[in-house]
N, C-alpha and C positions, 0 to 999 in steps of 0.2 A: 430465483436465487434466494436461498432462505440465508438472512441477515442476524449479525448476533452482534449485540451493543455490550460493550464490555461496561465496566461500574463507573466510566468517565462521562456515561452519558444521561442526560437527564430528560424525560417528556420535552420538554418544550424544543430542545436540540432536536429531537426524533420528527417533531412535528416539523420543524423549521426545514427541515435536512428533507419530507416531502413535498413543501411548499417552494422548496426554491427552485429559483426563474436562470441563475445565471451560476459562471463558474467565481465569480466574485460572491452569491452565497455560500459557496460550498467552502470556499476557504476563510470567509470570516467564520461560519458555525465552526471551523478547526480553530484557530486564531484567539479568535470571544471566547468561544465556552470549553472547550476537551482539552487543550494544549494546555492554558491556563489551571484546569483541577488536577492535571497530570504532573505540573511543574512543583504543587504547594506539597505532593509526596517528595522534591527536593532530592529526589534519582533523576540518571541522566534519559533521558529521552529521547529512544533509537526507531529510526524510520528505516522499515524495510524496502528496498529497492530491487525491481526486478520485473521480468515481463511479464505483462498481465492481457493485453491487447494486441500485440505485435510479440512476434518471435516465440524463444522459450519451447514447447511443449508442441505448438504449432496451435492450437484454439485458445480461446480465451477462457473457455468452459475448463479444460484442464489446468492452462496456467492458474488460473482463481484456486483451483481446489488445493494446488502446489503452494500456493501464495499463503493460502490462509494455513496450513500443517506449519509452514515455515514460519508464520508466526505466532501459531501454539506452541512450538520447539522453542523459541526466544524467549515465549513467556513462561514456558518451563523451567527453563534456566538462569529464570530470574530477572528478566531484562524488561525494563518498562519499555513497551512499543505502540508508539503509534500507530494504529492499526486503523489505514484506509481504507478498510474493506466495509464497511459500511457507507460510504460514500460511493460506491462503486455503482448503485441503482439509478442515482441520480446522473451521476455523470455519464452513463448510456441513455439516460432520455433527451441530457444536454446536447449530447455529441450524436444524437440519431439520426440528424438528416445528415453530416456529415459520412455517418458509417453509411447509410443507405447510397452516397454515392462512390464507398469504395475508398476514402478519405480517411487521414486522419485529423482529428479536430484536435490543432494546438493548443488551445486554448486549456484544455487539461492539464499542459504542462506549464506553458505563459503566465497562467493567472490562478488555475489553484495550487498546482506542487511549488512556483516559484513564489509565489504569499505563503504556503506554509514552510518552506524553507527559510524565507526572509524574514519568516517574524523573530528568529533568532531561539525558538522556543526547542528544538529538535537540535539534538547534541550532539549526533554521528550517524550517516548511514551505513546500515549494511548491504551490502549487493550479492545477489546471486551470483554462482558461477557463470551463467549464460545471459548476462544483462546485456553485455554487445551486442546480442539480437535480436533487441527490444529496441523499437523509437523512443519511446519511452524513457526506459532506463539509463541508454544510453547520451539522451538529453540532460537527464537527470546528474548523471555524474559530473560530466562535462560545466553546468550552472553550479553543481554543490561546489566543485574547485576552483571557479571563479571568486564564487562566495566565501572560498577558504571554511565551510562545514566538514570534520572530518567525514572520511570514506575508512571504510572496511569488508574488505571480503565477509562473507557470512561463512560460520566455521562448516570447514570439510565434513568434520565428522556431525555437527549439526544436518547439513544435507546430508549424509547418507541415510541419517535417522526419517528423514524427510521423506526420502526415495523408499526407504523401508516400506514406512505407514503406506505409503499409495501404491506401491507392489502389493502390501497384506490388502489392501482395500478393494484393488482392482482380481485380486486372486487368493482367495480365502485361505488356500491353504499354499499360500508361499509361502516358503522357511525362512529366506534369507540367506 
């Protein structure tokens, strides 16, 4: 999966973010270093939610492709987001004896999405139309309004734009 580090991130995070051992690195490198240089531009700070692993598209391979257009469209429009998808390598080498037995490894959700929602840094999620079919996502909601973090649909007409780009991508000459 080719990886793209937006300007929040700096060498030593990149390096950190291969070397880590646990999901407790993966959420201080968000915590320590990216949330904190994203906060000092003093915009709100929107975490995309939605299925990446379970549910969605039905693969993961699709969902990611889904994931990451959904949030170039966000950043299109202006929106600073936190964008997990860089951490997405690690946390399949974390959670790989679990996937290899068919499993989901919580811990993805227990200890890095709920440290990066707890650190108070992330100012509203958005959710996809079809998060309910995500374990994932659907966890994710459920913790943010414990937490009282707002939630937000992610706009309609944002996903159509979304489903546009990966119709043209999957079929070059779709019109739409």
């Amino acid at each position: 999966m080719h990886v793209v580090f937006d300007e929040f991130w700096k060498r030593p995070e990149m390096d950190r973010l291969e070397r880590a051992h646990s999901f407790h690195d993966l959420a201080n490198i968000a915590i320590q270093f990216i949330l904190p240089r994203m906060a000092i531009t003093q915009k709100e700070v929107i975490q995309l939610c939605g299925p990446i692993s379970t549910g969605g598209l039905g693969t993961k391979e699709a969902n990611i492709k889904r994931f990451k257009t959904a949030i170039r469209i966000a950043k299109r429009k202006n929106l600073l987001v936190f964008d997990q998808m860089p951490f997405e390598r690690a946390i399949a080498k974390l959670s790989a004896q679990h996937a290899a037995r068919g499993e989901y490894c919580d811990e993805i959700l227990t200890v890095f999405y709920a440290g990066v929602f707890s650190s108070k840094m992330i100012s509203k999620a958005l959710f996809s139309p079809d998060w309910h079919t995500s374990k994932g996502a659907a966890w994710g909601r459920e913790h943010l309004t414990k937490i009282g973090l707002p939630i937000e649909d992610y706009p309609a007409d944002w996903m159509a734009e979304v489903n546009h780009i990966m119709a043209a991508e999957v079929d070059p000459h779709h019109c739409g």
